[in-house]
C-alpha positions in Angstrom: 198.3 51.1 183.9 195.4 52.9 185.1 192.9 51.0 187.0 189.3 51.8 186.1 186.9 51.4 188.9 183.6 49.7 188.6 180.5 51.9 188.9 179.6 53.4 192.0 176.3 53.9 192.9 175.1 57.0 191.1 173.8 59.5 193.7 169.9 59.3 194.5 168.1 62.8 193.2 165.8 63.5 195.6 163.8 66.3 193.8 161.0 64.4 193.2 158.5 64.3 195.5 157.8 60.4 197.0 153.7 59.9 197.2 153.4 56.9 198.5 151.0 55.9 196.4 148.1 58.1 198.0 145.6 60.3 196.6 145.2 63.7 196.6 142.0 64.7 198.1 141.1 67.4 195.5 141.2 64.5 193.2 139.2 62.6 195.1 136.4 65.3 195.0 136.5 65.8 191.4 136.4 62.3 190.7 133.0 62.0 193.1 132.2 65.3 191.1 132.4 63.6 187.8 130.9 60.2 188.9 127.4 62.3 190.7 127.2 64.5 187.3 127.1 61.2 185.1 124.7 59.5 187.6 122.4 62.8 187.3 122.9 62.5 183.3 122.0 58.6 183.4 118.8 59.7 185.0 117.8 62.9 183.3 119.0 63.1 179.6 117.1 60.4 177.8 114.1 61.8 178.9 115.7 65.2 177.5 116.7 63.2 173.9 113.1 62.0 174.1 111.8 65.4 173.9 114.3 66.8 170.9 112.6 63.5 169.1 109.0 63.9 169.6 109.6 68.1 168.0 110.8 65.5 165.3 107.7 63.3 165.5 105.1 66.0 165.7 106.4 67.5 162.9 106.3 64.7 160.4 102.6 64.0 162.2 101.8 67.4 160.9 103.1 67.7 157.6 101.6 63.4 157.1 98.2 65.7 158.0 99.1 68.5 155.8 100.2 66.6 152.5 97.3 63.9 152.5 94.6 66.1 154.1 93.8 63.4 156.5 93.9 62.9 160.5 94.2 59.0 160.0 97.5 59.9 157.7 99.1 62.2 160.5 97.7 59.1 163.8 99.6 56.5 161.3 102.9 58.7 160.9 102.8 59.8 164.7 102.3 55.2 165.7 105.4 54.8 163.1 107.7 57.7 163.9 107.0 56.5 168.0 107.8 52.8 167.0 110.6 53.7 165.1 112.4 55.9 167.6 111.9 53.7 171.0 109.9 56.0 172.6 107.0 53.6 174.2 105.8 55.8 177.3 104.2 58.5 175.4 100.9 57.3 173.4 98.7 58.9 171.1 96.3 59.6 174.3 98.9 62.3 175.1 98.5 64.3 172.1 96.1 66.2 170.5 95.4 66.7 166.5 93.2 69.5 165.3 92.5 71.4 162.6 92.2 75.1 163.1 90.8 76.9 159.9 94.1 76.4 157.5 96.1 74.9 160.3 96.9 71.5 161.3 98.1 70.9 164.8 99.9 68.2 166.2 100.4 68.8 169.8 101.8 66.8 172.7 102.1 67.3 176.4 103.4 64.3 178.9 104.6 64.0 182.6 107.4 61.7 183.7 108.5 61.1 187.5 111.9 60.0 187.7 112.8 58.0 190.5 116.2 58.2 192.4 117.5 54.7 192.3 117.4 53.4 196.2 114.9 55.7 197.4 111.5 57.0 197.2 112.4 60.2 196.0 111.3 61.4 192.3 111.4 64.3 189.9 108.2 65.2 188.3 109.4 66.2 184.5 107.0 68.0 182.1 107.3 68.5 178.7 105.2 70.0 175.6 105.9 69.9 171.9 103.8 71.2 169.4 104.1 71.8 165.5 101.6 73.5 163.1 101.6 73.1 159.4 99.8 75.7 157.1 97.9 75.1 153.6 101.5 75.8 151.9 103.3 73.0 154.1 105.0 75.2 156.2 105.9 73.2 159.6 106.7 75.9 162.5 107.8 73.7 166.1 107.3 75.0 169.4 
């Protein structure tokens, strides 16, 4: 009768490398990498999103102008459009409506700082947005 032997221990593989639970400390830098690049977006893009809206608002400001021949129209659609998209921190004071022979012209220029959090440090932003309509309703944005 044979006699079967109980399991031995199996043989510990040492190919793996043993970390020890620490870092790596290129990770480490591309994880501060990653966390100052979303800080810097926190800080910088809304204002950025706030710009690709108000092309939006100036252009409905312009065409309200164009379609009811009246600066009150285009004033009332550029209050709404503001009130509607969040944007409170750029007021009609900013932006200027004329009428230039068979053009209507909305046009908007506004200054932000934005302040480091912490310090006294800022960025000075500046943006400008402008649309024209013509007597046929064409809306050009720049």
């Amino acid at each position: 009768m044979s006699r079967v032997e109980p399991h031995s221990r199996l043989p510990i593989r040492k190919d793996r490398r043993h970390r020890g639970g620490r870092a790596q400390v290129l990770t480490i830098l591309l994880l501060l990498f990653l966390a100052f690049g979303g800080f810097m977006a926190w800080l910088f893009v809304p204002y950025h999103l706030d710009y690709m809206n108000m092309k939006e608002v100036v252009k409905s400001s312009a065409l309200a102008w164009y379609a009811h021949v009246e600066e009150s129209a285009a004033r009332e659609k550029f209050r709404i459009s503001m009130k509607n998209k969040g944007i409170d921190y750029i007021t009609a004071e900013d932006c200027s409506f004329e009428k230039r022979g068979d053009f209507y012209t909305v046009s908007c220029y506004w200054i932000v700082d934005v302040y480091y959090p912490g310090t006294d440090y800022y960025k000075t932003l500046e943006f400008e947005v402008s649309a024209e309509a013509d007597q046929r309703g064409k809306v050009d944005v720049y």
